[in-house]
C-alpha positions in Angstrom: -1.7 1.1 18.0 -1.6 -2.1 15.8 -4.9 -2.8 14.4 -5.8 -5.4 11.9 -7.1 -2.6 9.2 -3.6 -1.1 9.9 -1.4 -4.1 9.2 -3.6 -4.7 6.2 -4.0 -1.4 4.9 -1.0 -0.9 2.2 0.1 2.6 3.0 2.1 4.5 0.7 5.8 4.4 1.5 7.4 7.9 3.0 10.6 9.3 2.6 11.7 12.0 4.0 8.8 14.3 3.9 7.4 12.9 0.7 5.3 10.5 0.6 4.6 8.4 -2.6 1.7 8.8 -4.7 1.7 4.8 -5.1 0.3 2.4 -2.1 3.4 -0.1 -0.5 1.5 -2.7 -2.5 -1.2 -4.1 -4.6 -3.8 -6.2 -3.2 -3.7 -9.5 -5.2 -7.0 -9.6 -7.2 -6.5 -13.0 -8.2 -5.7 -14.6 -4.9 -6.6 -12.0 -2.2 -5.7 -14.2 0.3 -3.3 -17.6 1.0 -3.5 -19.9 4.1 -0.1 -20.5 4.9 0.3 -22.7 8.2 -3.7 -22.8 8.7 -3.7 -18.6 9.1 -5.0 -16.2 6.6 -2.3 -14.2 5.0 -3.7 -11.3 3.0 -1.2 -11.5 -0.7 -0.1 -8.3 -1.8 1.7 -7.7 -4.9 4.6 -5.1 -5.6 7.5 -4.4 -8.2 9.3 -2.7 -10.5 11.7 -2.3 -13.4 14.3 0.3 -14.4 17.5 0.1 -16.5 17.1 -4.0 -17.8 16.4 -5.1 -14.0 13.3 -6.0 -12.7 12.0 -7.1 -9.1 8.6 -8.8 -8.4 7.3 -9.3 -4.9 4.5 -11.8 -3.2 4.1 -10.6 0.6 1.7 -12.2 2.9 0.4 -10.0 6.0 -1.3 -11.4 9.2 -2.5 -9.9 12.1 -2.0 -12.8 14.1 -1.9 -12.1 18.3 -2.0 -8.4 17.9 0.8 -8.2 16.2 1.5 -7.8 11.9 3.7 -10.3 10.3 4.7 -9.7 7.0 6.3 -12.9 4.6 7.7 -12.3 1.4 8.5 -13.9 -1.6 10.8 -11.8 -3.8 12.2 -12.1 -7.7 14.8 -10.3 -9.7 15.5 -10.3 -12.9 18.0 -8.8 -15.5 17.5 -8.8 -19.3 20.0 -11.5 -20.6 20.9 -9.6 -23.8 22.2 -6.6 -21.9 25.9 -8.6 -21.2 28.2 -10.1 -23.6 27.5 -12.9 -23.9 23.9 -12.8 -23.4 22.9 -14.7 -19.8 21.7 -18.0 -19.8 17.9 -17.8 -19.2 15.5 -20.6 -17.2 13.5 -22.8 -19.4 9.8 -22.8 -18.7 10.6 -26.3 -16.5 13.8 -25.1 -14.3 11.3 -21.7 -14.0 8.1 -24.0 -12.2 10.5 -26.1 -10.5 11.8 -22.8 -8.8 8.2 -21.6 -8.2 7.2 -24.7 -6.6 10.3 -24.6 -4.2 9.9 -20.8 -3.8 6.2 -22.2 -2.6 7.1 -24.8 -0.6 9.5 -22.9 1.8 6.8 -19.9 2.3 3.9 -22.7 3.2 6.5 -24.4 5.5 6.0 -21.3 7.7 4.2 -22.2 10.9 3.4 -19.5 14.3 4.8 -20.8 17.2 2.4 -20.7 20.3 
C-alpha cells in the first residue's frame, strides 16, 4: 500500500534479481524540499556520466491524495571536444536563461481537484 514514507523513501532501483547498492536518488541537502503549486515536493537529486555524456536529474515527489507523484527535471550533456568540430557550448547567460525556463514550466504545475 502507498504510504507517504514509501513514496518518499528512495529505494534502490532492481533489476532482475539484483538490486543496486546505490538508492534511486539523493535527497537534496541544499533544498530538501520545493513548493511547487502550493504542495510540498520533496527534491531528490540523481545522475550520472559515462563515455563523455552526462545526465543530471531534479525530481520532486508528493504524496498528495494517497497517491505519489513524481516531477522531473532532467539534463544531458556531452563533452563538446569529443566531435570534430568541437560542439558549440552555452554561455553562462543562454545556460540561466534555460534554468529559469526549465523552472518556470516545473512551478507551472498545479493538482487538479
Amino acid at each position: 500500500m502507498m504510504t507517504a514514507d514509501v513514496c518518499a523513501t528512495p529505494y534502490p532501483p532492481k533489476q532482475g534479481d539484483t538490486v543496486s547498492s546505490w538508492p534511486g536518488f539523493l535527497i537534496s541537502a541544499e533544498h530538501p524540499v520545493e513548493v511547487i503549486g502550493g504542495v510540498q515536493f520533496l527534491h531528490g537529486v540523481s545522475g550520472g556520466a559515462a563515455m563523455s555524456h552526462s545526465i543530471s536529474i531534479d525530481l520532486y515527489r508528493a504524496f498528495h491524495k494517497q497517491r505519489c507523484f513524481e516531477l522531473s527535471v532532467s539534463q544531458t550533456g556531452t563533452e563538446p571536444n569529443v566531435s570534430d568540430p568541437p560542439m558549440k557550448t552555452l554561455t553562462p547567460a543562454q545556460q540561466r536563461r534555460l534554468d529559469q525556463s526549465m523552472s518556470q514550466i516545473l512551478h507551472s504545475f498545479r493538482f487538479s481537484d
